[in-house]
C-alpha positions in Angstrom: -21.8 -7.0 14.4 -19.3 -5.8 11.4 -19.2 -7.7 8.3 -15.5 -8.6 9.6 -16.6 -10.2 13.0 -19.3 -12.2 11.1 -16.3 -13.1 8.4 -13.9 -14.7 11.3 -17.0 -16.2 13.1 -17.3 -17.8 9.8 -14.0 -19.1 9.8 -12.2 -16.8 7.6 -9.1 -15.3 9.7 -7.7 -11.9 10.2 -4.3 -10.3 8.8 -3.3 -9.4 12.5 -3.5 -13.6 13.2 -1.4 -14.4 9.7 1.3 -11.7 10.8 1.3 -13.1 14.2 1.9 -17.1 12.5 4.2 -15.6 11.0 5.9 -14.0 13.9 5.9 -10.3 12.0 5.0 -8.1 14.8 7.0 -5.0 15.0 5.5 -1.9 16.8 3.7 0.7 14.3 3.4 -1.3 11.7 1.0 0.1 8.8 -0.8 -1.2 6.0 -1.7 0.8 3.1 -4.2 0.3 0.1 -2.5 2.2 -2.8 -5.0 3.1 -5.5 -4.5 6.0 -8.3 -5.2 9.2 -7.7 -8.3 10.6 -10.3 -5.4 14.1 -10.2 -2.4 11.7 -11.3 -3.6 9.8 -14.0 -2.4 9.8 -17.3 -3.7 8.7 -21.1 -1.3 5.6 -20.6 -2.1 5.4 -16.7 -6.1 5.1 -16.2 -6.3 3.3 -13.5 -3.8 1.7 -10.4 -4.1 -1.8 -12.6 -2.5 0.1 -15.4 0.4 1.5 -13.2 0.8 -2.2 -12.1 0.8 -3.8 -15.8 3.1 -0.6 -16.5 5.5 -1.6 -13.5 5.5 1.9 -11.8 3.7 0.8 -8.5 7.3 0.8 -6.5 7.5 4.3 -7.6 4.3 5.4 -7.0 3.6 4.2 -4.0 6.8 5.9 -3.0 5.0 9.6 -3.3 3.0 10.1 -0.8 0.8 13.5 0.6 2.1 14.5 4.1 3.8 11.8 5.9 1.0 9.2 6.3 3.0 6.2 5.6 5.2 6.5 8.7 9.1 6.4 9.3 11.3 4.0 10.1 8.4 1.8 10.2 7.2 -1.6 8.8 5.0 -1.1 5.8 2.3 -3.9 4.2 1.9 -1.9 0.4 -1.6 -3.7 -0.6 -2.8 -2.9 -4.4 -6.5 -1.6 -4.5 -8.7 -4.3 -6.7 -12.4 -4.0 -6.7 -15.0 -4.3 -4.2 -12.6 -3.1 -1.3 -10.1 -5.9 -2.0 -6.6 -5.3 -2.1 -3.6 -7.6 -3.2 -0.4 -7.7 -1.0 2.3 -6.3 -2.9 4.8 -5.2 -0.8 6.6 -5.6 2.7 9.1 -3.0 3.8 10.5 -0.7 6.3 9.9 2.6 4.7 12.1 6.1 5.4 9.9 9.4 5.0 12.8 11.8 3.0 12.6 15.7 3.9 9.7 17.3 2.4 9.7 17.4 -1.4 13.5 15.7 -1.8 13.0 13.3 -4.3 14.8 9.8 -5.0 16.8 10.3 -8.3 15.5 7.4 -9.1 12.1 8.6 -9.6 13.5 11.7 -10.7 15.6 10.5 -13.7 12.9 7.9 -14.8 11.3 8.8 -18.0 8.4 6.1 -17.8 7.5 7.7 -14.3 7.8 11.3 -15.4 3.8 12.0 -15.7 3.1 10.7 -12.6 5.5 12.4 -11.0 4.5 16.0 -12.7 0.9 15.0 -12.2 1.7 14.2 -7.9 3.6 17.5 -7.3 1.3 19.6 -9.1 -2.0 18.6 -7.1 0.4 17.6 -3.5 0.3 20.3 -0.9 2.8 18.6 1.3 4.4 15.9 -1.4 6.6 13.5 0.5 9.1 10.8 -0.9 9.9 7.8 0.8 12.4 5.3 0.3 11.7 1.6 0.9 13.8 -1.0 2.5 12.3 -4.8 1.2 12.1 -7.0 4.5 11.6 -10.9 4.8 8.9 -13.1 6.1 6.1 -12.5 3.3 7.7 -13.2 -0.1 5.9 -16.3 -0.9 2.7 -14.6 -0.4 3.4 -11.6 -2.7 0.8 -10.7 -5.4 -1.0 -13.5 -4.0 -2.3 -12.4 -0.8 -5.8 -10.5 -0.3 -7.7 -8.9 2.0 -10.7 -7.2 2.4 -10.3 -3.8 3.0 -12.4 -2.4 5.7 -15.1 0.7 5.1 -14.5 3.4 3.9 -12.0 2.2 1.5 -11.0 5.4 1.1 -8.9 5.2 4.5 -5.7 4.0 2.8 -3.8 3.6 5.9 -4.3 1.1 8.6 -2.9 -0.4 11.4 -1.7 -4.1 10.2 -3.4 -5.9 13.1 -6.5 -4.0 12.8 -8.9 -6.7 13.4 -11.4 -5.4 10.3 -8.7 -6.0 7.4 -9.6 -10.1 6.6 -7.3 -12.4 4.4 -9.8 -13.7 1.5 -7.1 -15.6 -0.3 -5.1 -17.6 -0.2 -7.0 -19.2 2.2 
C-alpha cells in the first residue's frame, strides 16, 4: 500500500477528485512541479523560492527541455516546496513554440536574462512555450498543495494521477 492510498483511506482526497468537483477534466491534462535547475541558477537566483520572490516563475516555467509539457494542452504549473510538496501556481493551456523560438518577452527582459543564458547553454533541445491562463482554479492559486508523488524528480504528471494528494487547503 503507497503512502497515497494510506493518505485517502485516511481521509485526505486526491487532485484527480478536486478537478473532477470542479468539473476541470479535459483530455491530456498535465501537471508539473517546476523547481530550479542546479545548471540555471544565478547569485541572485539560488533556489526556485528565489525566482518566485523575484517574480520570474511565469518566465521560467515557460523554458522547457524537449517538449515535456505538452501542446495545446491544459497545464497545472505547481511550485516545488520541501518534502515533495508543491504549491499550485498556475492553470493554463500551454502552446509548445518551434524549437528554440523564443517569446520576445523573455527575450527582451533584463531581470530574466541569466536565466535564460544559463537554460540555453546547458538545453540540448530548449523549447519555449507560451501560456494561455484558463478559469476554474483562481481562488485556489498559491494556496493549493499537494504532495508530490516519488521520485520528485518526475516533474511531469498526469493531473488525475491518483498518487498526487491535496494537503491544503483542506
Amino acid at each position: 500500500m503507497t503512502a497515497s492510498t494510506r493518505a485517502i483511506e485516511a481521509g485526505a482526497r486526491s487532485l484527480a477528485a478536486l478537478l473532477t468537483e470542479r468539473a476541470l477534466f479535459a483530455p491530456g491534462m498535465r501537471a508539473v512541479r517546476h523547481t530550479l535547475d542546479r545548471r540555471d541558477r544565478t547569485s541572485d537566483l539560488r533556489t526556485i523560492a528565489d525566482v518566485v520572490k523575484a517574480n520570474q516563475l511565469s518566465i521560467y516555467a515557460r523554458m522547457q527541455e524537449g517538449r515535456r509539457l505538452g501542446h495545446d494542452n491544459a497545464l497545472l504549473s505547481f511550485v516545488g516546496e520541501p518534502e515533495g510538496r508543491a504549491r499550485l501556481m498556475g492553470f493554463a493551456q500551454v502552446f509548445a513554440r518551434r524549437r528554440g523560438l523564443a517569446p520576445g518577452d523573455i527575450i527582451y527582459d533584463y531581470d530574466a536574462a541569466p536565466l535564460l543564458h544559463n537554460f540555453i547553454s546547458r538545453s540540448r533541445i530548449p523549447t519555449f512555450y507560451d501560456f494561455s491562463d484558463l478559469p476554474g482554479l483562481e481562488d485556489l492559486m498559491g494556496r493549493l498543495i499537494v504532495q508530490w508523488p516519488r521520485p520528485h524528480a518526475v516533474g511531469v504528471r498526469n493531473a488525475f494521477d491518483p498518487e498526487l494528494i491535496v494537503i491544503a487547503p483542506v
